[in-house]
C-alpha positions, 0 to 999 in steps of 0.5 A: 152883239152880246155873243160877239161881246163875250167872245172879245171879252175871252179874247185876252186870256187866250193870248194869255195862256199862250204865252205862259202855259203854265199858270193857268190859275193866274191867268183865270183870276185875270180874266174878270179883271180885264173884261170889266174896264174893257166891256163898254169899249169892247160893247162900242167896238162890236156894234161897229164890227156888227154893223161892218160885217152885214155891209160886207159879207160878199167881200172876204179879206182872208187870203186865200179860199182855203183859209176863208172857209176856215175863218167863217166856219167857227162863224157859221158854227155859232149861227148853227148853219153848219150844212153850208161849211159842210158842202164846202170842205171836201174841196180841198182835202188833198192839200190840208192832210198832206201836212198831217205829219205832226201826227195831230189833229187836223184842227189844230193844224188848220193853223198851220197856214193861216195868216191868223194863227195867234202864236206859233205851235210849239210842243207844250202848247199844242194842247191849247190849240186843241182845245174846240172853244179855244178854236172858235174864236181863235179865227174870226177876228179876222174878218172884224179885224177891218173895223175893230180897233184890234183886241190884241192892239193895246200895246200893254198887252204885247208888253211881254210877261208878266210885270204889266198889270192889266189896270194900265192901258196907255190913254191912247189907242195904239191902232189910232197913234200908228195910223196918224204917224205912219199915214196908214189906214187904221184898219190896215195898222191893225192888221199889221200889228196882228200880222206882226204879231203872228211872226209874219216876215215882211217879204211874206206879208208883202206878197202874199197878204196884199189885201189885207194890208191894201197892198202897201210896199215893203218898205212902208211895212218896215215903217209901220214895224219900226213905229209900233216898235218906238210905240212899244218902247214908250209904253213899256217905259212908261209901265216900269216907270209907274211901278217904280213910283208907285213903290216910292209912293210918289203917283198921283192921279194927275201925274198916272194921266199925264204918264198915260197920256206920252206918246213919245219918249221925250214927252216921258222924260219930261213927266217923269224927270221931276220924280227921279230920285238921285237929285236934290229935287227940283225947285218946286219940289223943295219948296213943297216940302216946305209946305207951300202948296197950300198958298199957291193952289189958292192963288189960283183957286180962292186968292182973297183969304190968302196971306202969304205973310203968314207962311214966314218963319224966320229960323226957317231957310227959304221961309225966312222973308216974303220974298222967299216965300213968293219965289218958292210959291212961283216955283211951285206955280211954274211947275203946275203951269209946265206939266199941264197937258193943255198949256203945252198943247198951246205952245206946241200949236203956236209954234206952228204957226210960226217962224222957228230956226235952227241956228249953228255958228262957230263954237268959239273953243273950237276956232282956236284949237282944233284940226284946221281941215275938219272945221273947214268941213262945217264952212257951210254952217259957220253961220247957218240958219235955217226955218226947222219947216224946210231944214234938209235932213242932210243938214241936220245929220251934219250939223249935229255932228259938227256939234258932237266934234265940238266945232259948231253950236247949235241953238233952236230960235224960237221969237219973242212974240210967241212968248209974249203972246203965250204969257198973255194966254195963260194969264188971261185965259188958261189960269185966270184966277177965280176972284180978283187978285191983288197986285202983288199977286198978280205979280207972282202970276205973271212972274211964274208963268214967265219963269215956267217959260223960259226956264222949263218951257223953253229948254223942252221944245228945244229938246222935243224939236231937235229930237224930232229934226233929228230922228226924221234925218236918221230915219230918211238916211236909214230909209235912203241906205236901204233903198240904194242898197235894194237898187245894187242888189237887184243888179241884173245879172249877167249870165252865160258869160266867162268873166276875168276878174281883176282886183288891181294894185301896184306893187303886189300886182293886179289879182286875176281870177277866171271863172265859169258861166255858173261861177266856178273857179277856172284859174288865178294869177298875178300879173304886175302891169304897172312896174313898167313889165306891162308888155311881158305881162300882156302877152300871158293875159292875151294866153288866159282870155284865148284859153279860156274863150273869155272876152269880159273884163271886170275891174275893181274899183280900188286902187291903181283902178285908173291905170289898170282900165287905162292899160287894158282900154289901151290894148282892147284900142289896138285890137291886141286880144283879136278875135276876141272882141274883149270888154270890159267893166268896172265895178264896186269892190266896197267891202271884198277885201273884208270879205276875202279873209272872212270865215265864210270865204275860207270855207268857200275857197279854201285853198285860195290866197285872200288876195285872189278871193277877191278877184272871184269876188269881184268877177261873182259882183257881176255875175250874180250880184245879189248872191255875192253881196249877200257875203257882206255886211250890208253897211260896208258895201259903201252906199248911204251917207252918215252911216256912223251918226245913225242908230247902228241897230235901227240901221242893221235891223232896216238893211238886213231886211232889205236884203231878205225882201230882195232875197226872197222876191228874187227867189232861190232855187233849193237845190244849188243855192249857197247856205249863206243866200239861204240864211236870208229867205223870208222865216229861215235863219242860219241854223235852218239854213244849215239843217236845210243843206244838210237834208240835201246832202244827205237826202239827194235834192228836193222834189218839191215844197212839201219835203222842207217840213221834215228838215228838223227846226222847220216847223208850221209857221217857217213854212209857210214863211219861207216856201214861196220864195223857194223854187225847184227847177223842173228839167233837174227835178223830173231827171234825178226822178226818171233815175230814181225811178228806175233804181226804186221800181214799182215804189215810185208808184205810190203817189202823194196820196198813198203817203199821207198820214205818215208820222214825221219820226220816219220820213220814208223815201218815197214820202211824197216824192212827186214834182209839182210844176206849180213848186217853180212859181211864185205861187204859194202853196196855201193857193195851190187849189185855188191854182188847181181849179183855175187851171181846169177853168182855163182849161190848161195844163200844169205842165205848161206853165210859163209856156205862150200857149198857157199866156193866151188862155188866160188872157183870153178867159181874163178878157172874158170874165175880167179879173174881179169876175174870175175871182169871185167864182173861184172864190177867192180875192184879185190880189190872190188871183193876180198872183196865181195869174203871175205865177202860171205865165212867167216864163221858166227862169223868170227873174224880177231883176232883168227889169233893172240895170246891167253893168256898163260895159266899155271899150275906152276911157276918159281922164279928170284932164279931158273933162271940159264944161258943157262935155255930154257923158254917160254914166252909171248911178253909184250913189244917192243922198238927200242933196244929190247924186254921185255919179261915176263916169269913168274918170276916177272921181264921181261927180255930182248931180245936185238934187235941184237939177233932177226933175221928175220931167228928166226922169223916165216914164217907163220905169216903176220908180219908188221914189222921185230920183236915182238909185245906185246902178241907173244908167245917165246921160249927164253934162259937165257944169263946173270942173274945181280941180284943186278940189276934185270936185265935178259938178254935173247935169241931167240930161236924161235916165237911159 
């Protein structure tokens, strides 16, 4: 294992020089520094990884067989047996050099698409990622990764720059304290942090690492990313904070362990609070200075030599009686008992075990003034108590806002008997002293563990506990939004329909607006139906939908929605539109009107009133929701609950995310898709997106994946980000091609082939200009060997991808060989393999969102009036929290399915559900419990999911 040793020990400075190439003097200096505390960890961990590796040699985790053979190869090179790697590269020579672009070596540019590169190539670091040693052991940790704890895992070392020395580690492994909060296996945390590291995106990693992450979901990735972020949040803090002691010469070797040893930021507020200069000092810290510490160690340690009346002096405030003497000497013990790890440990663990409630009632102020309306809101939690074991995260979310609006006080009731019996622990057990003591001592002892109690004990689990309640609320309400949101994006979309949208109003009139089957703008038009010219105006709309062959309605939800369904349900009654058999839909228009006057819409249409951008906005809704909602901020598309209270920026970090992991497993086609959906595949940004448009302007379409290297900004790793998720339809393609072809004659003859090696600066017009029907898949182009041989294994034919005779080939060599089988002689992993699998058999214009809910389409209507109990109703799903589900069933009010009455036996089999409930867009048979009128209110129950 020494060799393995030496190779961990150089590990860090490597992630070193990377950062900050230019002190490499420095960084040399380190290195000894590191490598001595680490050598006996890292001599523990490599044995492990040693053992790990002969156990499973035959099971690779590196993704795809391309990069495999490059992971092992500096592996095998070390073992010196070199002619096995030999035999194996020329297989994929073709796929490796058509990058070669860069002009560099190819060695470095094996990093290009590997999952473990560990920094990004920029310019001026090119240079180390030439150098040969560096290389060696820039790879393998992958396939010890599984066992090792992770050499880039201390979180110090992500601390960024330079102001952490290496001396600090925080006392808990990073690995370790991910695996427990998230429930993730450590091996699979420690790939994420080096997969987070290495700039991965989540819908990439999702996809296209599922066996190195055991095949987690998206958004248990974003968990793990939001917790080793707080991780490294109270690490870095935890850095700054011993610093800044250290300068005021205030660390000593027990409070440097008890900073190391927080997990949490409370843990560290509570360390460290003491110690922050600014205040007159806590009481015990008042009484050290006056030279009480001696007495009260010896209490604890030597009891019969101490006298406490030798330490009064009379002149001296707080020295001047007995009795002060003994309250600075409880204040000091008090302290000592309330930093102790091991105290602590106690409390927390008996707290556990039992009853502890969170109580809210009526702030006293608030009954007096205040808004009458808003303290009704809290009527629920008046006199609200409730086990912090089984407290919903709705509850908690609302009563501490009712607390924010000074309406409501809130208290956390811990019992008595934890108290007593914490009192009589540390008395008798924890700081039983080592002789016999005098009573009046005794007394002190129990007074100062009584005292650490209640005056710091106590206020600290109350804070650690509403700080937990409340942290877990945030994150399901954040978790919950996000969900929901998922669910509206990934709306099927109707297509291959003309669509009227209507954004009703009264007195400015209902905006209509026509548009195509691929969503271009026909017409718009006002009309006023309800200012009592209904009739007149009918006669024009029945003019547009004939004209335009438009049979589809779709109506905003906002305001006059109500009379505006019912007009129209009136006239589709009369069969007035006849021949056509009009339909129409209602739909949320949450946030159009802040998109219609928003830059990017009047760059969109420029010459359109913001009124009537609406209107395309809303009839877009339906036709393509992800691309529409795409236009709008995530947080004002109106799904969620307590959206205000929450973290703003832990909320747009989660739904922007959201949005790109549907954006890229929807996939876009590259040559007619907006900047705007561009912006939000996997590894692009705006400014990518912008350069990839304007290539496109300029340069005609795309032909295949390749041609996105010679956008400027789009370097190695954004590729390999953001080129799975990107799609080029192959009827356009090979059409613009056989045009081209013709103009450019014998120069189309050169193939891929003949244009390698071509330096970036010219990229000429012929630069590999062949479609590649594999570029339409969701295949990434790192597996396109893998791809290749399983199609000459299949026997088939590229160009039958997506086809029914490509379907049963595979089916009947899989029926054969089995996926394992097929996967081993391909070499190559079944997650991989499933993928290519996938890729080759979905049919042209495959879209993962026809699994989910269309709009609802109707021809009739029912009002809040008709509604009696017991009434059977569909309706569609337009929002979920934690305490129910809204429901909209077309009477201008949602109603409410308590969540008890959603059980998993009323849910349906078929569909894969995330989570036990409904989402945003699902489609329910409900029935009518409770109508409250006066109130508005509906309350509802399953019957089935439809």
């Amino acid at each position: 294992s020494s060799e393995s040793e030496e190779e961990e020990e150089e590990w860090e400075p490597k992630s070193k020089i990377a950062k900050r190439p230019r002190l490499p003097k420095k960084n040399e200096a380190k290195t000894k520094k590191v490598a001595a505390p680490r050598s006996a960890v890292a001599r523990k961990k490599v044995k492990k990884a040693a053992i790990k590796e002969e156990m499973d040699v035959s099971l690779p985790i590196a993704p795809a067989e391309v990069n495999r053979m490059q992971l092992l190869e500096p592996k095998e090179e070390e073992v010196g047996t070199k002619p096995k790697t030999l035999n194996q590269k020329p297989e994929v020579p073709k796929k490796k050099e058509t990058n070669s672009f860069q002009g560099k070596k190819v060695k470095s540019l094996e990093n290009d698409e590997e999952p473990s590169t560990s920094v990004p190539v920029v310019g001026n670091q090119v240079k180390h990622e030439k150098s040969e040693e560096d290389f060696a052991f820039d790879e393998p940790p992958f396939k010890k990764i599984k066992s090792t704890t992770c050499p880039e895992g201390k979180p110090v070392k992500n601390l960024g720059g330079n102001k952490v020395k290496e001396e600090f580690e925080m006392n808990w492994d990073i690995v370790q304290a991910l695996s427990e909060i998230t429930n993730v296996e450590p091996w699979v945390c420690a790939n994420l942090i080096r997969l987070f590291q290495e700039e991965n995106t989540i819908p990439f990693i999702a996809r296209y690492r599922k066996e190195l992450i055991n095949n987690l979901e998206a958004d248990a990735l974003r968990e793990v990313q939001q917790t080793l972020e707080e991780l490294r949040t109270v690490a870095k803090k935890t850095h700054t904070m011993i610093q800044k002691l250290k300068k005021e010469g205030k660390l000593s070797g027990c409070l440097l362990t008890a900073l190391l040893n927080c997990r949490t930021l409370e843990e560290l507020d509570h360390v460290s609070a003491p110690y922050k200069t600014g205040s007159k000092g806590t009481k015990a810290q008042r009484a050290k200075q006056l030279g009480l510490e001696p007495p009260a160690l010896s209490l604890l340690q030597n009891p019969m030599e101490l006298s406490l009346f030798s330490y009064i002096r009379p002149n001296t405030k707080g020295l001047s009686t007995i009795q002060e003497v003994e309250a600075g000497v409880q204040h000091i013990l008090a302290d000592i008992f309330a930093k102790d790890k091991d105290t602590l440990d106690f409390i927390r663990k008996l707290c556990q075990q039992r009853y502890i409630c969170i109580q809210s009632a009526l702030a006293k102020v608030s009954s007096k003034s205040g808004n009458e309306r808003d303290i009704d809101k809290f009527q629920l939690y008046h006199e609200f108590s409730c086990n912090i074991k089984n407290i919903q995260h709705h509850q908690i979310l609302a009563i501490n806002r009712g607390e924010n609006l000074k309406i409501l006080t809130v208290k956390v009731n811990i019992p008595d008997g934890v108290k007593n019996e914490f009192c009589w622990w540390c008395v008798n057990e924890r700081w039983r002293p080592k002789q016999f003591l005098k009573p009046e001592l005794m007394r002190i002892l129990r007074n100062s563990v009584e005292d650490a109690y209640k005056r710091l004990i106590y206020p600290l689990l109350c804070r650690e506990f509403r700080s937990k309640l409340t942290s877990d609320a945030e994150k399901e309400s954040v978790m919950m939004f996000g969900r929901n949101l998922r669910q509206l994006l990934l709306t099927s979309p109707v297509r291959g329909r003309t669509l009227m949208g209507v954004d009703p109003g009264y007195k400015h009139g209902c905006k209509l607006a026509i548009i195509s089957p691929t969503s271009q703008i026909l017409h718009t038009d006002v009309v006023y139906l309800h200012s009592g010219q209904g009739f007149r105006e009918a006669e024009k709309i029945k003019r547009l939908l004939l004209q335009y062959n438009c049979s589809t309605v779709v109506i905003g939800n906002g305001t006059a929605c109500r009379e505006t369904e019912a007009y129209f349900a009136d006239l589709i009654m009369k069969k007035y539109f006849a021949p056509l058999d009009v339909v129409y839909c209602i739909v949320s228009e949450a946030g159009a009107s802040i998109y219609s006057v928003s830059p990017e819409a009047s760059k969109e249409m420029p010459d359109l009133d913001p009124n009537l951008r609406s209107a395309v906005s809303i009839a877009r809704r339906v036709q393509d929701p992800l691309a529409e909602l795409v236009k709008i901020e995530p947080k004002h598309i109106g799904v969620g609950m307590y959206q205000h209270d929450v973290s703003q920026t832990l909320l747009k970090a989660t739904l922007d995310s959201v949005v790109e992991e549907c954006v890229s497993f929807v996939g876009v086609d590259i040559n007619i898709c907006s900047e705007i959906l561009l912006r939000h595949i996997a590894g692009l940004n705006a400014n990518r997106a912008k350069n990839i448009i304007e290539w496109r302007e300029k340069n005609g379409p795309f032909i295949n994946r390749e041609q996105l290297k010679e956008v400027k900004g789009l370097g190695p790793k954004s590729f390999q980000q953001c080129a799975g998720f990107i799609r080029f339809n192959q009827e356009y393609i090979k059409t613009f091609c056989s045009s081209k072809k013709a103009e450019l004659g014998s120069h189309a003859l050169l193939t891929k082939a003949g244009a390698q090696g071509k330096k970036k600066s010219k990229p000429t017009p012929c630069a590999s200009r062949q479609p590649n029907p594999l570029d339409q898949t969701c295949i990434h182009p790192e597996s396109y060997s893998i791809a290749m041989r399983f199609l000459s294994f299949i026997g088939g034919n590229a160009n039958d991808i997506g086809k029914s005779d490509m379907q049963q080939k595979v089916n009947a060599v899989i029926q054969k060989e089995g996926l394992e089988g097929a996967a081993k002689k391909l070499n190559t992993t079944v997650h991989t393999l499933q993928l290519i699998i996938d890729g080759l058999t979905q049919p042209e214009g495959f879209d993962i969102r026809t699994d989910f809910d269309k709009p609802d389409f109707k021809r009739s209507i029912v009002c809040f009036e008709d509604l009696s109990v017991g009434t059977i109703l569909t309706g569609k799903v337009e929002n979920a929290t934690p305490f129910g589900v809204f429901v909209d069933i077309g009477v201008g009010k949602a109603g409410l399915i308590p969540v008890r009455n959603i059980t998993e036996a009323k849910l349906s089999k078929v569909k894969k559900r995330r989570s036990l409930g409904l989402g945003p867009g699902e489609r329910v048979e409900v029935k009518v419990l409770n109508v409250d009128i006066p109130r508005l209110r509906i309350t509802l129950d399953l019957i089935r999911v439809l």
